[in-house]
N, C-alpha and C positions, 0 to 999 in steps of 0.2 A: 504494500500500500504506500503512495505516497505520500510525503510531510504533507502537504494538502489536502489530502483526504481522508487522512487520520487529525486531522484540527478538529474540534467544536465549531459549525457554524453558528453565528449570532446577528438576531434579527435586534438594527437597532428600532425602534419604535419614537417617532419623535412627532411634534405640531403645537400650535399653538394653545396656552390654555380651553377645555372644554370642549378641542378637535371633538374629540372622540374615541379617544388613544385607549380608555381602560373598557370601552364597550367592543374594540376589535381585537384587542388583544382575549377578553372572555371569552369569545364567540372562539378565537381560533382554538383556545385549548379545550371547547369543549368540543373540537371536532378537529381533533388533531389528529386523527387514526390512530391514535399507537407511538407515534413519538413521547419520549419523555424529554419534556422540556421546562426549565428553570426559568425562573422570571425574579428579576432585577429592576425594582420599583423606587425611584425618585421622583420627591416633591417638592414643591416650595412652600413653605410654613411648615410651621409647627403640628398641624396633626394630619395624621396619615390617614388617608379617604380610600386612594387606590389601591395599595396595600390589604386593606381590610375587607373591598372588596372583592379582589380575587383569589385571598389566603382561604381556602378550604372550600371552595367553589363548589365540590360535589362532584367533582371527574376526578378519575385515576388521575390524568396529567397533568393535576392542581393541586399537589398534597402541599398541606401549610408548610415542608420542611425542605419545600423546593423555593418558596417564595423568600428572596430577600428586600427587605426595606431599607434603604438609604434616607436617611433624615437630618445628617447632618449639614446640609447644607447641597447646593448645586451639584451635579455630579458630573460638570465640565469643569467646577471651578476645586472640587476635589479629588483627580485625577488620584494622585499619591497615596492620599490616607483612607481613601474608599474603595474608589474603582478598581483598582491593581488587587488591593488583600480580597477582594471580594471576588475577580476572578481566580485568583490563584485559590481559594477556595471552592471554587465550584471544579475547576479543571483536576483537583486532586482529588475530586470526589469517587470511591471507590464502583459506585452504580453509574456509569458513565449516561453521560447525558446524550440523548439525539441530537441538543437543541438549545440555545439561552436565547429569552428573548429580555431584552432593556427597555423598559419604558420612560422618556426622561422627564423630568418637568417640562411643563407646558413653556417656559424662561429658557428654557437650554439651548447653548449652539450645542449643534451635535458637534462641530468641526475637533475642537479638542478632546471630545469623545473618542471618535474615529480614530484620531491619530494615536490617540494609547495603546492600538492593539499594534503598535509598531516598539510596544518597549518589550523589551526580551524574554521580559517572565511570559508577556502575555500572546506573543506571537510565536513561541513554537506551539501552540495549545490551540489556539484559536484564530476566528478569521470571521472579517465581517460580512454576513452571507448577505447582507442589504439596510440600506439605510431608508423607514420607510417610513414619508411625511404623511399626517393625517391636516388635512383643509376644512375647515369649517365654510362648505362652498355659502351658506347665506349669510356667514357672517361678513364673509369677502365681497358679496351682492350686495348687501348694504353700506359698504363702502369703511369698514370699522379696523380696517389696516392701514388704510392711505392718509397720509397727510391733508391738510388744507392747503393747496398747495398757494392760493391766491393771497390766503392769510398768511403765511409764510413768506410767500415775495412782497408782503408789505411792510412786515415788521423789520423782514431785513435792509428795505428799504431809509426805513425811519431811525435804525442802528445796525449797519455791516458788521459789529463787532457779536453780534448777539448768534448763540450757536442754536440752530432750530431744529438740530437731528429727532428724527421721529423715533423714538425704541420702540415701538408698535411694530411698525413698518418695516424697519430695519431686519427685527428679530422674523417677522415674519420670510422675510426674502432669505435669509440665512438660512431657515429650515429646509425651504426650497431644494437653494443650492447644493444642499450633501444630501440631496436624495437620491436614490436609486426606483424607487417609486414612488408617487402622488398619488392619494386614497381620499375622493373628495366623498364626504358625510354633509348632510342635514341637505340632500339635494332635491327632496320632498318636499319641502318650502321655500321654492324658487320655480321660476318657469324654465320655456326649455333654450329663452333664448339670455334671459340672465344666468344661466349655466354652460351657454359657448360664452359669455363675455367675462365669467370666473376663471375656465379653463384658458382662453387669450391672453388673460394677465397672469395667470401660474406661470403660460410657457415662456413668456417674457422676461420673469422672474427668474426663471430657471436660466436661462440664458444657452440651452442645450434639447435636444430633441429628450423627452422622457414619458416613460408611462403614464398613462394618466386611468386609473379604475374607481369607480364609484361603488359607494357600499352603505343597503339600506340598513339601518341599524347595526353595523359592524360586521353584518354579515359577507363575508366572504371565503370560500374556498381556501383550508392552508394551504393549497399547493402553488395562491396566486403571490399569499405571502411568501414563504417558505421556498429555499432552491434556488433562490436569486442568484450565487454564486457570483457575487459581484470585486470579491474580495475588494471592498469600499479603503479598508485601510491603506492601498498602493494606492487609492486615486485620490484622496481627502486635498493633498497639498494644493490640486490645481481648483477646489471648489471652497477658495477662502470669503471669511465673514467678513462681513463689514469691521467686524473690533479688528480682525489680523490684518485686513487692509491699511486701517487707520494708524495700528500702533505695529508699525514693523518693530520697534525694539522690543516687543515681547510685554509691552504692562498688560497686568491680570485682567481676563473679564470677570466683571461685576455684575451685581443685579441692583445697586443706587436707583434704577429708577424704579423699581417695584419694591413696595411694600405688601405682609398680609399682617392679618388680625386674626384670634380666635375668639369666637362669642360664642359663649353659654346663654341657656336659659332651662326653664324646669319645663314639665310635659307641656303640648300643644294641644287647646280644646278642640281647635278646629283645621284642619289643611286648607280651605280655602280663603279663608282668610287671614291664615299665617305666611299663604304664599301670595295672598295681594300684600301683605307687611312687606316681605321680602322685597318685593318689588320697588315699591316705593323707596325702600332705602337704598337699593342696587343704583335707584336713577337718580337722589337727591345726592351720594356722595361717588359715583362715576365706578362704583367697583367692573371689575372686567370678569370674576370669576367668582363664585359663591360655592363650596358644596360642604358637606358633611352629612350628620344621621339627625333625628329631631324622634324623640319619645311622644305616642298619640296617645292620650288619655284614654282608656278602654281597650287599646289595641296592645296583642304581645307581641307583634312585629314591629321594629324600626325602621323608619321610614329613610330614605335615602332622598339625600334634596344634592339636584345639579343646576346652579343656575350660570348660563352667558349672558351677560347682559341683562336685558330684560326676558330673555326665555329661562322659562323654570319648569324643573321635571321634577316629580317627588313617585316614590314607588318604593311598596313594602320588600325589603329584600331578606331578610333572614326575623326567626325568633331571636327575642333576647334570651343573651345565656342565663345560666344559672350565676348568680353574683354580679351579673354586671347592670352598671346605674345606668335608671331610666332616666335620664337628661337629654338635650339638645344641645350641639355642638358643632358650629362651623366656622370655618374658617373664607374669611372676604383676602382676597386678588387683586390689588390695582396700582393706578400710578405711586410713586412715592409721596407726594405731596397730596394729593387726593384723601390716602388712609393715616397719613401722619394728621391732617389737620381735621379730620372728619373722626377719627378712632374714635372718644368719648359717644358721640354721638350713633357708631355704628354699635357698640358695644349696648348702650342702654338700649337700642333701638330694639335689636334681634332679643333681649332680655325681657321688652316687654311684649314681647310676643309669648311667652312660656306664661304658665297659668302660679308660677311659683319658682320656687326654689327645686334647687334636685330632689328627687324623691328616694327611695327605697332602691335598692338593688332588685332585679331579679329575683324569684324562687326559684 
């Protein structure tokens, strides 16, 4: 066999907050055939949503002891103290894996990702079988990656010194460019001709001829994901981000412009009008990303709440365990200065949504 076909291939999983990233990655492991596949989960904040929901999912190919959590921070901006001991730990794993797949935060350039399977521990082991962008195509339809560009050329107008870089924008084109496939989602809520003018600005974006596949609720085929054989890690150099462009001498990427928040509150009387609250406060302080679980009064399922924007999904997804508090708890996504000056207000806000304080654990 050769060095290359005795490697782990790894599928990275990358897009913008609320893509759609932990609803394709579930679908793929519950119809994975028979592969056993590892999953490697980063987020940004403090509590972990995607993690919890795919740790014990109910497939053989989702056992909670395949699933690692990264929470310390970015896992491009923690290359060394994360992503390295974490594959060396899956590669020396005695039950050899088919498969690792990476989900990064929704913040992440993949570019520094990619290029880690080039340090030595991690490249006789493995190799990156594809780099695959998830597009939120109606979020892109409504225009909520682009600049102003008019309002932009006016301010720099009125002061040339003033720096107008978009991190929306930016980050998005970034994800773009280290893809090996584009997986546009939410294409049900868009027509069919706001869905060629998504895909005309993806390939623009892209700046390279690339796949482009659509997937209703995350549903697709492992074989469309999986097999890519792209070995991404030899091509990453010529698909740089906007940070490496800017800062050839190598300064760190950062996430200064994103801030999150965690908010608690006790059980929820009612979902419909916990999710008109939510709303309200998503639009009064500009959050980009809302999710975590909310405890329903009368109910022994926890509710799962995802919001983009102003679109919000709530849906019962497991019992509560045995010992665990029935509370509400999420964590809000957005610009830095939006959650820095708005925090007080986001925090009482979602708090007076709950009927109280935390209640009782589980029986």
């Amino acid at each position: 066999m050769s060095q290359t076909l005795s490697k782990i291939p790894v599928t990275v999983v990358t897009g913008f907050l609320g893509a759609g990233k932990t609803t394709l990655i579930r679908h793929l492991l519950e119809n994975a055939g028979g592969r056993r596949i590892a999953l490697v989960i980063n987020e940004f904040g403090d509590l972990g949503v995607d993690g919890d929901i795919l740790a014990g999912c109910g497939v053989e190919t989702c056992r909670e002891e395949d699933v690692v959590e990264l929470t310390n921070g970015c896992i491009c901006c923690t290359v060394a103290d994360d992503f390295v001991p974490t594959m060396r730990m899956l590669l020396e794993r005695r039950d050899r894996l088919d498969h690792i797949v990476i989900e990064t935060s929704g913040l992440a350039l993949p570019q520094p990702l990619v290029a880690a399977f080039n340090w030595p521990e991690v490249k006789t082991g493995a190799t990156v079988d594809g780099v695959v962008t998830v597009i939120d195509a109606e979020a892109v339809a409504a225009g909520r990656f682009a600049a102003d560009e008019d309002k932009v050329r006016a301010q720099r107008a009125a002061d040339p010194s003033l720096d107008h870089d978009d991190p929306l924008e930016e980050l998005f084109e970034d994800q773009i460019r280290a893809a090996d496939l584009l997986v546009l989602t939410k294409t049900d809520l868009i027509d069919a001709a706001a869905l060629a003018r998504v895909k005309a600005e993806i390939e623009t974006a892209a700046g390279r001829p690339l796949g482009i596949v659509t997937a209703d609720k995350g549903r697709l085929p492992a074989d469309v994901l999986l097999g890519l054989t792209a070995g991404t890690e030899d091509l990453i150099h010529a698909r740089r981000s906007h940070h490496e462009i800017e800062h050839e001498g190598g300064e760190m990427h950062d996430h200064d412009d994103f801030e999150s928040v965690v908010a608690t509150a006790g059980e929820i009387a009612d979902v419909e009008a916990f999710t008109a609250g939510l709303r309200e406060i998503v639009a009064a302080h500009g959050i980009l990303r809302l999710k975590g679980f909310a405890a329903v009064q009368g109910k022994p399922m926890r509710l799962l709440v995802q919001a983009v924007g102003g679109r919000i999904e709530t849906y019962f997804d497991r019992p509560f365990r045995p010992g665990e508090a029935r509370a509400t708890k999420l964590v809000a996504i957005g610009l830095h200065d939006a959650i820095e000056d708005g925090e007080a207000a986001i925090l009482a806000g979602i708090a007076a949504l709950g009927t109280g304080p935390q209640v009782q654990a589980a029986e």
